[in-house]
LOLUM-402997 format. One line per field, with one value per residue: chain; x, y, z of N, C-alpha, C in turn. Coordinates in nm, 2 decimals, decimal comma, padded with zeros to 4 digits. Example, Ala and Ser with C-alpha at 12.3 -4.5 7.8 and 13.67 -1.06 7.14 Angstrom:
// LOLUM-402997
unit <- A A $
n_X <- 01,32 01,28 $
n_Y <- -00,57 -00,22 $
n_Z <- 00,78 00,71 $
ca_X <- 01,23 01,37 $
ca_Y <- -00,45 -00,11 $
ca_Z <- 00,78 00,71 $
c_X <- 01,32 01,29 $
c_Y <- -00,33 00,00 $
c_Z <- 00,78 00,79 $
//
This chain:
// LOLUM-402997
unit <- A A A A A A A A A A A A A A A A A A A A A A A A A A A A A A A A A A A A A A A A A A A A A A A A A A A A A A A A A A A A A A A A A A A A A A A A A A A A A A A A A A A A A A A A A A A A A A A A A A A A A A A A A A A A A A A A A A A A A A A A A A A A A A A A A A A A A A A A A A A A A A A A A A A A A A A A A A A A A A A A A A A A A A A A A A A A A A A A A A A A A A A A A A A A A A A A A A A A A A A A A A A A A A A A A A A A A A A A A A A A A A A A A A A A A A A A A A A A A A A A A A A A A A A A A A A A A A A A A A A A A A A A A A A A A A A A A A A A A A A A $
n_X <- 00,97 00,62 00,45 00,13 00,18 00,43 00,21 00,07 00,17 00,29 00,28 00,51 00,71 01,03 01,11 00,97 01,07 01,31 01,15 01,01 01,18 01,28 01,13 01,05 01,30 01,28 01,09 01,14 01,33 01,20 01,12 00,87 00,79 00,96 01,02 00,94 01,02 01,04 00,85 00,64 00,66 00,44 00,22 00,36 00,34 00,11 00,08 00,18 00,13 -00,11 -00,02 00,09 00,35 00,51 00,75 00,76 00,58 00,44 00,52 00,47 00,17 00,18 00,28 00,12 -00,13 -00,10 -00,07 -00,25 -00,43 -00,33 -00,45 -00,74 -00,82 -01,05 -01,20 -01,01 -00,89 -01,12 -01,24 -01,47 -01,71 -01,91 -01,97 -02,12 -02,33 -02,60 -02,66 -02,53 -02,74 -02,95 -02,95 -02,75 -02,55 -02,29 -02,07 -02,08 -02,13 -01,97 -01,71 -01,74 -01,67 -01,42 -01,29 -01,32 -01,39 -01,71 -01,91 -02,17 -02,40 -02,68 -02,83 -03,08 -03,12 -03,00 -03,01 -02,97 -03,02 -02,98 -02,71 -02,38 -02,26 -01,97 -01,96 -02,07 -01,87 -01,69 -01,80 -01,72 -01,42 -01,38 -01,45 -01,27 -01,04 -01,07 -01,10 -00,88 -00,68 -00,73 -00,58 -00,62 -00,82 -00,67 -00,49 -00,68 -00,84 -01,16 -01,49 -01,82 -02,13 -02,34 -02,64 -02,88 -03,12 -03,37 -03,20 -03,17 -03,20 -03,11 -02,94 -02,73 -02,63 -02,46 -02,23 -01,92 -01,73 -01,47 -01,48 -01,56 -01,33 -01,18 -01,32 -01,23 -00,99 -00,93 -01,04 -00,88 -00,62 -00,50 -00,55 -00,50 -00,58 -00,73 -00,99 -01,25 -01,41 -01,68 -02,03 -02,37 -02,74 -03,04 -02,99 -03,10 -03,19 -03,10 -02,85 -02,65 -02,51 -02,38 -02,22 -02,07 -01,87 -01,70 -01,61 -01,41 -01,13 -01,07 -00,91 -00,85 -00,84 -01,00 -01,25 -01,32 -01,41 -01,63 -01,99 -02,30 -02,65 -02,90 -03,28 -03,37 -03,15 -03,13 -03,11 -02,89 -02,67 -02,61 -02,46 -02,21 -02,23 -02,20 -02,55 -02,54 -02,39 -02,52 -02,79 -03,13 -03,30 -03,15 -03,18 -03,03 -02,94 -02,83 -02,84 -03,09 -03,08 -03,11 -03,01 -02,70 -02,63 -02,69 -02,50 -02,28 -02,25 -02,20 -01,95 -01,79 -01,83 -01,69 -01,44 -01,39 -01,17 -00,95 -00,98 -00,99 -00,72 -00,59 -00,68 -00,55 -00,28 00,03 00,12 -00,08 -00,02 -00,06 00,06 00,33 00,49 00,64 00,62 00,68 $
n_Y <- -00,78 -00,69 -00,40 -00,43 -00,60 -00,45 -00,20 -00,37 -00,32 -00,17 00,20 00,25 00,05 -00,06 -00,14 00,02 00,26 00,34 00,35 00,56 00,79 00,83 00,91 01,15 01,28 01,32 01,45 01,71 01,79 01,87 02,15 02,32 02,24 02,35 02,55 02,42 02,28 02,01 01,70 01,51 01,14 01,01 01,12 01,15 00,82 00,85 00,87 00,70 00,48 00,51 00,44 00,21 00,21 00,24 00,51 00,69 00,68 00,76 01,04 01,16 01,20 01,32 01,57 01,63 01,67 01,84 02,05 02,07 02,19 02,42 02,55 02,54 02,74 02,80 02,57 02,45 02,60 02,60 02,45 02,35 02,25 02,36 02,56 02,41 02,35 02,35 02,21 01,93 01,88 01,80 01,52 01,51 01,32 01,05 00,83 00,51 00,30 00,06 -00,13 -00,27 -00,58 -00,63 -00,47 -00,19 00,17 00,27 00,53 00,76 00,94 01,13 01,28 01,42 01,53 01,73 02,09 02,31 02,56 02,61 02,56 02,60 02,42 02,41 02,40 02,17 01,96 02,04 01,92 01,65 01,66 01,72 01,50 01,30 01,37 01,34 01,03 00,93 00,95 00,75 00,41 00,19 00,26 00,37 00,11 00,00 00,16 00,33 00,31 00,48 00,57 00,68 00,83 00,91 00,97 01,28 01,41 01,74 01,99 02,19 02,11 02,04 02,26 02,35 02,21 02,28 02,30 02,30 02,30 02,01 01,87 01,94 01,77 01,51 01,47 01,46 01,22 01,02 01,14 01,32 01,32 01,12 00,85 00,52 00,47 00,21 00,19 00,30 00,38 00,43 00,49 00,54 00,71 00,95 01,00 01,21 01,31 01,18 01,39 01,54 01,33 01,25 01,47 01,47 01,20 01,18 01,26 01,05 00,79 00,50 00,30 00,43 00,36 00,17 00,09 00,22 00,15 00,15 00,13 00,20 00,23 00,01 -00,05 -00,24 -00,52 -00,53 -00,42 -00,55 -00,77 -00,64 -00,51 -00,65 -00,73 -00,66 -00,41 -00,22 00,05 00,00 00,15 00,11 -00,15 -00,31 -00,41 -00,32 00,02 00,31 00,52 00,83 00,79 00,72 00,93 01,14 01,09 01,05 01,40 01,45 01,35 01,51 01,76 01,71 01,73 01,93 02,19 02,03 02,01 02,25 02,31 02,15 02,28 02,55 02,48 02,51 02,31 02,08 01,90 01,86 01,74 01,88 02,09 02,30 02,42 02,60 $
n_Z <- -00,19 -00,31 -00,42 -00,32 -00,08 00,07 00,12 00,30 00,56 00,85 00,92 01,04 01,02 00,96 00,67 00,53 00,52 00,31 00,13 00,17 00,20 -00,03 -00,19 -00,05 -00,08 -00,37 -00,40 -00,25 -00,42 -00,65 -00,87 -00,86 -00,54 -00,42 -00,21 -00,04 00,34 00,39 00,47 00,64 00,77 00,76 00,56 00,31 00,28 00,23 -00,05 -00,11 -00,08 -00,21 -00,46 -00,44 -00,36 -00,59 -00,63 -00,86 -00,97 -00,76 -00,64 -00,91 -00,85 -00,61 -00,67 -00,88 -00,69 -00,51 -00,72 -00,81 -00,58 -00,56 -00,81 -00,77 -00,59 -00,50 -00,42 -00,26 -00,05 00,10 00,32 00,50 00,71 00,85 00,65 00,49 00,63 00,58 00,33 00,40 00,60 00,46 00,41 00,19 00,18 00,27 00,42 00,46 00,72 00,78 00,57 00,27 00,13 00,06 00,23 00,15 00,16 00,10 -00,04 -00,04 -00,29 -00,34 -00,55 -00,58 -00,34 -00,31 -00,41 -00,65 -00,67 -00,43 -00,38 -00,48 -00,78 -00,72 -00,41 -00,35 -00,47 -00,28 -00,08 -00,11 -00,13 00,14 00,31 00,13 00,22 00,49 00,50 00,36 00,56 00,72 00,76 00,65 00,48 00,31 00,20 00,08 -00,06 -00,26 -00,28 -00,46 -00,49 -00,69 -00,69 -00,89 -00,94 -00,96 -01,05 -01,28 -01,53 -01,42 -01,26 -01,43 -01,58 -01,38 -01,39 -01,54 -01,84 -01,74 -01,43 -01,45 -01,57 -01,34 -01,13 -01,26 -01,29 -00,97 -00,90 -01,12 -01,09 -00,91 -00,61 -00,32 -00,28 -00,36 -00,60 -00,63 -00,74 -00,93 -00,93 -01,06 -01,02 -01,08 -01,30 -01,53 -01,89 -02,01 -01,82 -01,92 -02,16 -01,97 -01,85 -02,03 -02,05 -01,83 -01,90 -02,12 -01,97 -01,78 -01,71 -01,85 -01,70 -01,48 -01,60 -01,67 -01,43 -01,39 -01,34 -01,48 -01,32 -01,40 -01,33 -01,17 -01,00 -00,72 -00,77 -00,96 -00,76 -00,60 -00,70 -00,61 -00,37 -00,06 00,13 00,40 00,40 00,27 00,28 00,35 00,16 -00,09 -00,13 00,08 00,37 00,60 00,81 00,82 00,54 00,62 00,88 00,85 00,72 00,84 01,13 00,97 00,92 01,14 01,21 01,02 01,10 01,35 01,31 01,18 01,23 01,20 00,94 00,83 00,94 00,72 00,50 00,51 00,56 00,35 00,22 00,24 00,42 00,73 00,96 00,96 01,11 01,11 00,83 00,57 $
ca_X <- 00,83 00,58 00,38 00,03 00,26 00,43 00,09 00,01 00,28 00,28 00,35 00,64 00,82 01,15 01,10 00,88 01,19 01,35 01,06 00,99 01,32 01,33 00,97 01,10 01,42 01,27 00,99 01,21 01,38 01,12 01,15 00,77 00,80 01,14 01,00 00,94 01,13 01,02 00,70 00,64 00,63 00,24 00,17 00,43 00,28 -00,07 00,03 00,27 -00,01 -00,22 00,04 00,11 00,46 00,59 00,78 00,79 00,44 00,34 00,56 00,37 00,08 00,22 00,32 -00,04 -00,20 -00,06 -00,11 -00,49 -00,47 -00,29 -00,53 -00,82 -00,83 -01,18 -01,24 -00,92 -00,91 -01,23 -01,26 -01,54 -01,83 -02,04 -01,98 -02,21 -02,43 -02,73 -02,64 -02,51 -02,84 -03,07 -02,89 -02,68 -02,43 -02,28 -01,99 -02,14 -01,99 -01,91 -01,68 -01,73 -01,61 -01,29 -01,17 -01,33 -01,49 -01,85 -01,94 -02,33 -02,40 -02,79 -02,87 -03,21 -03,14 -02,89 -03,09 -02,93 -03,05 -02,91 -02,57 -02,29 -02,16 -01,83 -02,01 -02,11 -01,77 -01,63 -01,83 -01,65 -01,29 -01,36 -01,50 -01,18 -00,95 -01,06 -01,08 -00,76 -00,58 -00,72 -00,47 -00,68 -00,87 -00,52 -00,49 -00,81 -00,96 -01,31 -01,62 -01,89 -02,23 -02,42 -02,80 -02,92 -03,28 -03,38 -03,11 -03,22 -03,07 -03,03 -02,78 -02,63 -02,60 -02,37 -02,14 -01,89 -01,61 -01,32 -01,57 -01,54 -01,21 -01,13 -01,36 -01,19 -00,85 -00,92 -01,10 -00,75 -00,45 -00,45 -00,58 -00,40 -00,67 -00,77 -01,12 -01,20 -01,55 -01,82 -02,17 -02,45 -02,81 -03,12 -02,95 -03,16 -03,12 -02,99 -02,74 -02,51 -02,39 -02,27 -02,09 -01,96 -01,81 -01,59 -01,54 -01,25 -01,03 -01,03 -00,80 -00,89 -00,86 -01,14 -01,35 -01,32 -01,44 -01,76 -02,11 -02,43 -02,71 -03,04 -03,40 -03,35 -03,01 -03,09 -03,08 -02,73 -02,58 -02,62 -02,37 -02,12 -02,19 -02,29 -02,66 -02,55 -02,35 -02,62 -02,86 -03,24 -03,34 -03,05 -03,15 -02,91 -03,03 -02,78 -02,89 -03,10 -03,00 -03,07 -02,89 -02,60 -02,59 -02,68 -02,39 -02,13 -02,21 -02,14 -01,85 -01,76 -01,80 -01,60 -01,32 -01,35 -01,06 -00,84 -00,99 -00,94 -00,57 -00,54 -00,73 -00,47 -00,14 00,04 00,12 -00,19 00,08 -00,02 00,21 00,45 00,42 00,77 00,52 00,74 $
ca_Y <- -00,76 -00,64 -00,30 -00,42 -00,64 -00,33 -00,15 -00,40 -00,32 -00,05 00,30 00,21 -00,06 00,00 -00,14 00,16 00,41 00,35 00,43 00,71 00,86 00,84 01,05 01,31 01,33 01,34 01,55 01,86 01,87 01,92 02,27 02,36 02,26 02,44 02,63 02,33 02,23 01,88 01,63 01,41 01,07 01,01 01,22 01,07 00,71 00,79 00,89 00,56 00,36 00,50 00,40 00,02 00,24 00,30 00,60 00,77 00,73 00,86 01,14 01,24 01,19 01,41 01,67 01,65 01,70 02,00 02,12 02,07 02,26 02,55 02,57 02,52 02,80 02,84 02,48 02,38 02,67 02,64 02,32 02,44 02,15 02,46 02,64 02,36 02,24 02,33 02,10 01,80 01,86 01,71 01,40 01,45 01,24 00,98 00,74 00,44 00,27 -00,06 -00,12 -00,33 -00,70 -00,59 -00,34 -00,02 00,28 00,28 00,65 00,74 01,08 01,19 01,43 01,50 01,66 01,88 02,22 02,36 02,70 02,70 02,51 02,53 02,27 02,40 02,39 02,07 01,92 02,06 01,81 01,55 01,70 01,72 01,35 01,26 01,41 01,27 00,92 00,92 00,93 00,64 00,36 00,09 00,32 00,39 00,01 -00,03 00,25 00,34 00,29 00,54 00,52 00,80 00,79 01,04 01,03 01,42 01,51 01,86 02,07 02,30 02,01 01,97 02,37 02,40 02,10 02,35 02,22 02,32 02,16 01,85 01,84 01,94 01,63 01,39 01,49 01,39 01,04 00,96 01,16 01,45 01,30 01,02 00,77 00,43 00,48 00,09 00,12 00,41 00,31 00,50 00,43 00,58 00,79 00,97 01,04 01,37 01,30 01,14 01,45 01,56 01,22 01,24 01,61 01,42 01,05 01,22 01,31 00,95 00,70 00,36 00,23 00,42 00,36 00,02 00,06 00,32 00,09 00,26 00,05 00,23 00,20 -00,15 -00,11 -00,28 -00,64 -00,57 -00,37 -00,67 -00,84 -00,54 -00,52 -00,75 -00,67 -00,58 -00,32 -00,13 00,08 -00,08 00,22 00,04 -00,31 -00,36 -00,52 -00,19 00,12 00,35 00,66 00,91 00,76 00,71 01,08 01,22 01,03 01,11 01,47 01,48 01,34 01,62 01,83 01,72 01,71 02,11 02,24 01,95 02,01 02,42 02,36 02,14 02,40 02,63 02,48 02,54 02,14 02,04 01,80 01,94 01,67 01,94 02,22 02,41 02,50 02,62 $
ca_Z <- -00,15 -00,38 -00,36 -00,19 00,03 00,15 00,18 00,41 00,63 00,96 00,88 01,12 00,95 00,86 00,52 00,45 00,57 00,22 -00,01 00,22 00,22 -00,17 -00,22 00,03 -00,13 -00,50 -00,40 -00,22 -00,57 -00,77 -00,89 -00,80 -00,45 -00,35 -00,09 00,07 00,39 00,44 00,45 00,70 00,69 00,76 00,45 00,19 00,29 00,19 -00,17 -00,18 -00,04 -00,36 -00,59 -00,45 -00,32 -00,68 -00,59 -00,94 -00,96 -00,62 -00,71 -00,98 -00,76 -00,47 -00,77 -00,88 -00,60 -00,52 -00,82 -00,82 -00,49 -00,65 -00,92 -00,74 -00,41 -00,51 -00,36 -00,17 00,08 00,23 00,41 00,62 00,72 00,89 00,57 00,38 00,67 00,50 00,21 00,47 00,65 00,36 00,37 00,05 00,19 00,36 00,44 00,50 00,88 00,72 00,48 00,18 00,15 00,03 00,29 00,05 00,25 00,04 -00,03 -00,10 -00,30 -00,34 -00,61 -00,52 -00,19 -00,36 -00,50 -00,73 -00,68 -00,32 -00,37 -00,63 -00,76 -00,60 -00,28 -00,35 -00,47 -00,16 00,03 -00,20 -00,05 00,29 00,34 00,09 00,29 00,62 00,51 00,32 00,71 00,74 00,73 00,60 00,35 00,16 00,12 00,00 -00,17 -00,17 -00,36 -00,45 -00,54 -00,70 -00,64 -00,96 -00,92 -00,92 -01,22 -01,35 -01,61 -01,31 -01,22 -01,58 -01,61 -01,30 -01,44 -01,66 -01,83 -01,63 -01,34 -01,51 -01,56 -01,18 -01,08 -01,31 -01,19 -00,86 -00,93 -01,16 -01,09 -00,78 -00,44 -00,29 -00,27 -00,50 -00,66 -00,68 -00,80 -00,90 -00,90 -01,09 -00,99 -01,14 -01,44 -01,65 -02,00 -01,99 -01,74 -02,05 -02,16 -01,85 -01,84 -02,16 -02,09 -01,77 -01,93 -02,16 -01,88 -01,70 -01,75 -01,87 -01,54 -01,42 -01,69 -01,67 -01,29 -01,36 -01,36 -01,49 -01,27 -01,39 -01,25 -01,10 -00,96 -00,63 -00,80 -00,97 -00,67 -00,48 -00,75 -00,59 -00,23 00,01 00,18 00,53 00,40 00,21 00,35 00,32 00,01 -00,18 -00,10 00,16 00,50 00,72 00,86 00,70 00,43 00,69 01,00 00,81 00,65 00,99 01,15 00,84 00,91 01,30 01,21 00,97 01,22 01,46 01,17 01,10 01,28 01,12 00,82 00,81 00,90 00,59 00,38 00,56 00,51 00,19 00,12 00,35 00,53 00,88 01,08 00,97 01,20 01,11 00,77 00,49 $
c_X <- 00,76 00,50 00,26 00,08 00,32 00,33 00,04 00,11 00,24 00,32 00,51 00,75 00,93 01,14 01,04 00,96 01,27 01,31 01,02 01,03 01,33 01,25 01,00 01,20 01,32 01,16 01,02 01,31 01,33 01,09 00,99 00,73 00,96 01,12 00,96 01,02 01,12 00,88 00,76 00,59 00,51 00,19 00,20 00,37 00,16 -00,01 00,14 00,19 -00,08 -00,17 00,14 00,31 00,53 00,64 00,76 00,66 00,37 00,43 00,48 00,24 00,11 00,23 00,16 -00,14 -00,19 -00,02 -00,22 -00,49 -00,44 -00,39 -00,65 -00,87 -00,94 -01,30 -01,20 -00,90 -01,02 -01,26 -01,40 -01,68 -01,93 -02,05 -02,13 -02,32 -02,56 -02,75 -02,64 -02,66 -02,95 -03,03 -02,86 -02,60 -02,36 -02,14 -02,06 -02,05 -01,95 -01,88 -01,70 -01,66 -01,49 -01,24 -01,25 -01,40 -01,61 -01,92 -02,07 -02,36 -02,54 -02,84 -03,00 -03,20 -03,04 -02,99 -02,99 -02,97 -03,01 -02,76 -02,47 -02,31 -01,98 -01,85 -02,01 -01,97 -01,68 -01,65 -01,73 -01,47 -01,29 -01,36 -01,34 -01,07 -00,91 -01,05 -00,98 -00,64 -00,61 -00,59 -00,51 -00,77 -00,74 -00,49 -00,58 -00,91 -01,12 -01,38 -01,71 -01,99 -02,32 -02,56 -02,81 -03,04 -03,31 -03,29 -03,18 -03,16 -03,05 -02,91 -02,69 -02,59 -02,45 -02,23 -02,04 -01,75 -01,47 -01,35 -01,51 -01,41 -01,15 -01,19 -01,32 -01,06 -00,87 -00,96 -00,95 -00,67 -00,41 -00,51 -00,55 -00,53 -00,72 -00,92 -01,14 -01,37 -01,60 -01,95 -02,28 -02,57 -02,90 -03,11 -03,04 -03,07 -03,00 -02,89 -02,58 -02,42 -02,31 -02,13 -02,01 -01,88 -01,70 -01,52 -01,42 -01,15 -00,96 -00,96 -00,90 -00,92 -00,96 -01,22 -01,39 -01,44 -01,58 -01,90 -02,27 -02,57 -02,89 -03,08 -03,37 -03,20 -03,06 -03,09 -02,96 -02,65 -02,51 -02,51 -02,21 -02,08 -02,29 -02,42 -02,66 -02,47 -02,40 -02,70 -02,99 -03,28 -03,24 -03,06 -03,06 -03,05 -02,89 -02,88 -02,93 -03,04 -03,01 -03,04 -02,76 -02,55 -02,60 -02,54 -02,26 -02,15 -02,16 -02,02 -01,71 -01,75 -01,73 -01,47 -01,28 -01,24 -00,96 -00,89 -00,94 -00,79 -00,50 -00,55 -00,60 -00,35 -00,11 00,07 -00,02 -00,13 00,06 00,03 00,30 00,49 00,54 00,71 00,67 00,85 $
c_Y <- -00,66 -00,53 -00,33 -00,50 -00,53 -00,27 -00,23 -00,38 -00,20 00,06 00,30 00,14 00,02 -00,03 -00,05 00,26 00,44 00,42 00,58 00,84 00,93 00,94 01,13 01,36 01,37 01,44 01,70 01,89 01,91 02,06 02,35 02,37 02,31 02,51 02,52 02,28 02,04 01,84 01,50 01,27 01,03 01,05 01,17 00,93 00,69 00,78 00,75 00,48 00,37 00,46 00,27 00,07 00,20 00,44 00,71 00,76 00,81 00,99 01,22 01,27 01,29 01,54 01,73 01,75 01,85 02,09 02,17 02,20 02,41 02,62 02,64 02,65 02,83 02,70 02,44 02,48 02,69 02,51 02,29 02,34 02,23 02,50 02,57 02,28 02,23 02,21 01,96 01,75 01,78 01,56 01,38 01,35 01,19 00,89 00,62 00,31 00,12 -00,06 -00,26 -00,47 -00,70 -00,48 -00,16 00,00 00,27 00,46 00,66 00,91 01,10 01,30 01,46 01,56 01,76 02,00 02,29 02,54 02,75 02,65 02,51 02,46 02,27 02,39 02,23 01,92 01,96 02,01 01,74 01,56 01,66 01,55 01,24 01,24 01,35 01,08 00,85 00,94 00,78 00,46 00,23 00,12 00,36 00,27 -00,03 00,03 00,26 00,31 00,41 00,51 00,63 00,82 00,95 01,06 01,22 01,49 01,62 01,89 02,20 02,22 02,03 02,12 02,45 02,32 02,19 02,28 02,19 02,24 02,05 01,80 01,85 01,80 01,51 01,40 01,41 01,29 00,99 01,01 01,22 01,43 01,12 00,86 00,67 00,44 00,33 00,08 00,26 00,36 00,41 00,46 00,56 00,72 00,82 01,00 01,13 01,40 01,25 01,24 01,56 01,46 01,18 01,36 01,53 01,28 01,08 01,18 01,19 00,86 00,53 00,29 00,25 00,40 00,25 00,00 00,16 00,17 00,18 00,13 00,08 00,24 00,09 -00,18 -00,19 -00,41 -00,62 -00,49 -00,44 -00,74 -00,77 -00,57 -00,60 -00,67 -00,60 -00,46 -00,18 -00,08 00,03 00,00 00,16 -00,10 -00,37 -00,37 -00,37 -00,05 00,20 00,54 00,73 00,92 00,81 00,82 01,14 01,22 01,09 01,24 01,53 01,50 01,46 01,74 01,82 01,76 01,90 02,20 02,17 01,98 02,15 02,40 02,25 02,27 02,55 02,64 02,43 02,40 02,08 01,90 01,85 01,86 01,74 02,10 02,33 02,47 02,48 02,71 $
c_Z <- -00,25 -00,30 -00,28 -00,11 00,14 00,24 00,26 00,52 00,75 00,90 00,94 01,12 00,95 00,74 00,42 00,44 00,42 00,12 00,05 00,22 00,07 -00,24 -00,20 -00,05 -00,30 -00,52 -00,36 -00,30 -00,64 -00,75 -00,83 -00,64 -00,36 -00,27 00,02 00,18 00,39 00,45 00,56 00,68 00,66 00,62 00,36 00,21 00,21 00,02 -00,21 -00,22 -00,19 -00,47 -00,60 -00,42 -00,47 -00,65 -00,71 -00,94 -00,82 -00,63 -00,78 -00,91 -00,71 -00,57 -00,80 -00,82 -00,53 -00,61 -00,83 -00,69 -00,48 -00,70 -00,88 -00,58 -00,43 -00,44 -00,22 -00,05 00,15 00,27 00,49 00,64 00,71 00,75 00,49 00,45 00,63 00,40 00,28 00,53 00,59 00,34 00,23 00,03 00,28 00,30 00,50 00,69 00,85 00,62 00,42 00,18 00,07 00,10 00,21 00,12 00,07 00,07 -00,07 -00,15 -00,31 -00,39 -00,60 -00,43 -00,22 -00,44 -00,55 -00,71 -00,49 -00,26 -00,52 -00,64 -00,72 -00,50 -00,25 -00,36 -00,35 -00,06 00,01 -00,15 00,05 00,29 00,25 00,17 00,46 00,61 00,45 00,45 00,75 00,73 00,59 00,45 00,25 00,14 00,03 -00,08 -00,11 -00,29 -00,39 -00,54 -00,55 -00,76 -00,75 -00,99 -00,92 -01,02 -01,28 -01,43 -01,53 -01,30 -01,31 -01,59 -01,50 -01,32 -01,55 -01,70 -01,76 -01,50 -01,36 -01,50 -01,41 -01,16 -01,13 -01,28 -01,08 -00,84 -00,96 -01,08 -00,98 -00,68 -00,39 -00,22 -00,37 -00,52 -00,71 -00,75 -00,83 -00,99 -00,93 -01,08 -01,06 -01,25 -01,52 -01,75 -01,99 -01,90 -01,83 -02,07 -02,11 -01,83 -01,89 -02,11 -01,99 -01,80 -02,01 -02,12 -01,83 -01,76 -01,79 -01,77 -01,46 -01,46 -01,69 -01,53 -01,23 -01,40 -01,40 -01,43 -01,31 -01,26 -01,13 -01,04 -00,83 -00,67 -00,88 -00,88 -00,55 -00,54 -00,68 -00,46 -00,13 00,13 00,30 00,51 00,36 00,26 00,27 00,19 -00,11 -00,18 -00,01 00,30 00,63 00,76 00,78 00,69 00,54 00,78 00,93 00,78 00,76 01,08 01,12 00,88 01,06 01,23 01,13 01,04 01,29 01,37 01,12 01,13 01,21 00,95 00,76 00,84 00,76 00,53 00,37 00,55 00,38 00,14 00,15 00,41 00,68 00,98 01,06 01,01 01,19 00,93 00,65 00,45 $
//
């Protein structure tokens, strides 16, 4: 049985018990995690799921990822919806409630309602976490990856000034290598100029594979977005025939809310495995 065969499988199978066994085992050797007692299996699934259950690759993966989260406690410890509801409030962002005609969760980002002068862009990438993190439990989003579509109307060089290279490189990590989720599409829609060499400073980092799977759509994207996703899935400012931009962002940020407790005890525990309540 091949890897997306597997991934279609129950977390419950027994045929999953092997590969699961083998992660655990090759993951509470690796010399960086040695303080670890154990990972549950919930947890080791998702980063299988993202790597079609190659074990040595979701390994690396799992290694990754908590690396990034190491690195990163200037992102990865604060979880916090309330912390950014000012930001959520402008409708920056949204999960859209139908997925894609391949199974992909469809993410919508809004750089116009982001101000720069009253949000990082660590603040802002910390939306980009949260909303990761919650839809990566899903079972059906680790078969199918997600989509995202980033609406750059409103580009400033306020925007392009908070983009630094270490930035960059955090945010292209996590597209490729360090969060357990398939990136199957990203979707750029009204790009100005001056947005290039921001794009250039993170296109380095990504792997061929994502590069392959970035689209730049201009002015006129709503007649080739339509080549992407089908009309009921879009909200009507996108050409789509679904619910509109500020339902949907309204909605996505309830939902983030409710999520803030589960989300603070990721932020909280040192793998962010919290099905594993005996900790480290």
């Amino acid at each position: 049985m091949n890897g997306p065969q597997l991934s279609d499988l129950p977390d419950e199978s027994e045929l999953l018990g092997p590969y699961v066994s083998s992660l655990r085992r090759r993951a509470l050797q690796a010399g960086e995690l040695s303080a670890v007692r154990t990972f549950s299996d919930g947890f080791l699934i998702k980063f299988l799921r993202a790597r079609d259950f190659d074990v040595e690759l979701s390994l690396k993966l799992l290694l990754n990822y908590q690396r990034w989260r190491r690195e990163s406690p200037e992102i990865s410890t604060c979880l916090s919806p309330s912390s950014v509801l000012g930001l959520l409030n402008t409708s920056y962002h949204t999960v859209l409630p139908q997925r894609d005609h391949t199974g992909s969760r469809v993410l919508i980002y809004r750089i116009a309602q982001w101000n720069p002068k009253d949000w990082s862009a660590f603040q802002v990438f910390r939306v980009s976490l949260m909303t990761s993190e919650i839809i990566s439990m899903e079972t059906e989003t680790q078969r199918r990856g997600l989509k995202a579509i980033f609406d750059l109307q409103g580009w400033t060089l306020g925007h392009a000034l908070q983009i630094t290279p270490s930035l960059a490189r955090k945010i292209s990590s996590v597209l490729s290598d360090s969060f357990p989720l398939k990136v199957r599409g990203i979707h750029l829609v009204n790009e100005p100029m001056f947005f290039r060499p921001v794009f250039s400073m993170i296109r380095p980092f990504l792997p061929d594979k994502i590069k392959q799977r970035i689209h730049m759509h201009g002015a006129d994207f709503q007649e080739t977005l339509s080549d992407f996703f089908s009309l009921h899935v879009l909200p009507p400012e996108y050409g789509g025939e679904g619910p509109e931009i500020e339902q949907v962002c309204q909605d996505w940020t309830k939902q983030l809310l409710q999520s803030e407790n589960l989300l603070q005890q990721i932020a909280d525990h040192p793998t962010g495995d919290i099905a594993v309540t005996d900790g480290l």
